[in-house]
C-alpha positions in Angstrom: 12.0 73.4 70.6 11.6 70.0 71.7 8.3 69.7 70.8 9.9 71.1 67.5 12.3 68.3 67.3 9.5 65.6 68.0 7.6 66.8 65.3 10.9 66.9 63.1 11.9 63.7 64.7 8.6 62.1 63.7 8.4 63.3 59.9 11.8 61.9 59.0 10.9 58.2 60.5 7.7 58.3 58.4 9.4 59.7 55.7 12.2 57.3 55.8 10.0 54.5 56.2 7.7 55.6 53.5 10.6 55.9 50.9 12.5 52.4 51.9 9.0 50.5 51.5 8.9 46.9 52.9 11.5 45.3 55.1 13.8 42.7 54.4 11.9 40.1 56.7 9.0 41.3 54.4 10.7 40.6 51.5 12.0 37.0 52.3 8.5 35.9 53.5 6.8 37.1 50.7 9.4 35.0 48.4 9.2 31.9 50.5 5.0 31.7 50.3 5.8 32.4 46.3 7.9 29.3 46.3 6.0 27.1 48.6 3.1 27.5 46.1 4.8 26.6 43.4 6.1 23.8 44.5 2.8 22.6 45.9 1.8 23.1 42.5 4.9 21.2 41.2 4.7 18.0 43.5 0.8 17.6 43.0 -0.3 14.7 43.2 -1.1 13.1 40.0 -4.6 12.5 38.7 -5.6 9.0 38.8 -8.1 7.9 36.3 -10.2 5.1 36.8 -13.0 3.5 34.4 -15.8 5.2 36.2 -14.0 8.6 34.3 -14.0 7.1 30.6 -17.1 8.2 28.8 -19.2 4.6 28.0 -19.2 2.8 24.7 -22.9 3.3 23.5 -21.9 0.2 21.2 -20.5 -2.2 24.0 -23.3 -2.5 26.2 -26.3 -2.9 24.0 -25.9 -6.3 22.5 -25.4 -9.5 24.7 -22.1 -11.4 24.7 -24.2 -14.1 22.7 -25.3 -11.2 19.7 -21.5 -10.2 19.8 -20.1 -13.8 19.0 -22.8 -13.9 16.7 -21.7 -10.6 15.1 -17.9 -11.4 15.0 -18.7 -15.0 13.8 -21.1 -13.1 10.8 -18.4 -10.7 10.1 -15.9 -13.2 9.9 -17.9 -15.3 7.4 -18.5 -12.5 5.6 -14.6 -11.8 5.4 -14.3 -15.8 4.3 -17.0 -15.1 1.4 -15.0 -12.1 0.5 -11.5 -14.0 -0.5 -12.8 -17.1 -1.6 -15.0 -14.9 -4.1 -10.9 -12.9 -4.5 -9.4 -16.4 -5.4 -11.8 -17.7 -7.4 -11.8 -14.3 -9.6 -8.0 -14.6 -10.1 -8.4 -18.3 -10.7 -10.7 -17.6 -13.0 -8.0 -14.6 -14.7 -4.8 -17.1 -14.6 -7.9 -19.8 -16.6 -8.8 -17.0 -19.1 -4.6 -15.7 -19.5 -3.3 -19.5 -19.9 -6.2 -20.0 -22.8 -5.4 -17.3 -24.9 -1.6 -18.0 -24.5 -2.1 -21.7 -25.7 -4.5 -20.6 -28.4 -1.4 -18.0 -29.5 0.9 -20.8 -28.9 -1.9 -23.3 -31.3 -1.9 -20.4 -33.9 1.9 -20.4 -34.1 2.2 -24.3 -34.2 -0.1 -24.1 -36.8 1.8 -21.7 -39.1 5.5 -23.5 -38.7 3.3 -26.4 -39.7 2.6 -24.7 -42.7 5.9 -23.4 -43.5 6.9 -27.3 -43.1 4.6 -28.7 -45.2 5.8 -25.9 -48.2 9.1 -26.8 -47.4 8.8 -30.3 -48.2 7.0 -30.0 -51.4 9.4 -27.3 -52.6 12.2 -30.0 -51.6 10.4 -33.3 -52.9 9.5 -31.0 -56.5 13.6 -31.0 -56.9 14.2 -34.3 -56.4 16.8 -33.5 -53.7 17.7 -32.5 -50.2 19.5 -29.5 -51.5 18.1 -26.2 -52.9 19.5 -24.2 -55.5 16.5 -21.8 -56.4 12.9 -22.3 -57.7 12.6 -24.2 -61.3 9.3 -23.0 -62.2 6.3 -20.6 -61.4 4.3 -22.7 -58.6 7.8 -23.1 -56.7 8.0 -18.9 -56.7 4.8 -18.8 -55.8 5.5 -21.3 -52.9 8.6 -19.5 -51.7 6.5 -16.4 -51.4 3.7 -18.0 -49.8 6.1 -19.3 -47.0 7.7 -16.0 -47.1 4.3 -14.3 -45.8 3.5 -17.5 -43.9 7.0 -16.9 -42.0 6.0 -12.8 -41.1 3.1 -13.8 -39.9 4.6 -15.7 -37.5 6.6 -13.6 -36.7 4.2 -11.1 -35.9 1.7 -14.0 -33.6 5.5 -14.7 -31.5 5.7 -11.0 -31.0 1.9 -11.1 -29.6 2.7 -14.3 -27.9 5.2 -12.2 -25.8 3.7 -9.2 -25.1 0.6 -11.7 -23.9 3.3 -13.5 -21.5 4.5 -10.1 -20.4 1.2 -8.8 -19.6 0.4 -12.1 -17.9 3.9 -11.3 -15.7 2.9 -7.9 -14.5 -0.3 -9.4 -13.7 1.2 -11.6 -11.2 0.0 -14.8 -12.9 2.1 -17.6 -11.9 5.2 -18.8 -14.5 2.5 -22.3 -14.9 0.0 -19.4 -16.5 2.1 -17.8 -19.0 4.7 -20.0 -20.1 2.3 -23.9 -20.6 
């Protein structure tokens, strides 16, 4: 019977131990390693990186400091030529704007001159400074003439605007568009 109770004895402690696993000590250790690597990994030290790491510059290295001045002083030349050619094309724009204005501007003097001169040989056909209405034929004819003479410029100070306008939103300078 005793060797009975051994052999009962010594099922239930491997049975017992079987079905409660690891032990608490087990347990704790195996969570403390867990955290110990993790915070190794956490608290690593940072990667340093130096120039010897960063990949060359094919470009850098294959001219001279003397071909590089050379190169920035060509490219810089080249950037000179650039907006000097820029300035004199929009010199060149505000020449071209400001002579069609003053040619609009000549084409409208030219007109009121007209109208003027009409004026004053409807005026000095009466006799007087007053006007009461034409007296004959040529003086209709006259009146009509300055009539047309007055649309038309009309019409050229209508173009002489839009021209200023357009020379505005061109960003011409006020000295371009308005003489």
């Amino acid at each position: 019977m005793h060797r009975m109770f051994l052999k009962i004895a010594a099922i239930a402690l491997l049975t017992t131990s079987a079905a409660y696993g690891q032990s608490l000590g087990d347990v704790a250790r195996e969570n403390w390693e867990k955290q110990n690597a993790n915070d190794a990994s956490a608290t690593a030290k940072p990667k340093v990186i130096t120039n010897k790491d960063l990949p060359k510059d094919s470009d850098a290295n294959q001219s001279p400091p003397e071909a590089q001045s050379e190169a920035s002083a060509a490219s810089s030349e080249a950037a000179d030529y650039r907006s000097a050619q820029q300035r004199l094309a929009e010199q060149r724009a505000a020449e071209q704007w400001k002579r069609q204005i003053l040619a609009q501007e000549n084409k409208m003097a030219n007109l009121q001159a007209r109208i003027d001169q009409l004026n004053a040989s409807i005026r000095s056909a009466n006799g007087s400074v007053q006007y009461e209405g034409p007296s004959n034929r040529h003086q209709a004819r006259q009146l009509q003439r300055v009539a047309q003479i007055q649309l038309q410029l009309d019409e050229q100070k209508r173009k002489l605007d839009q021209m200023q306008d357009a020379a505005r939103h061109a960003g011409m300078h006020t000295a371009v568009y308005d003489p």
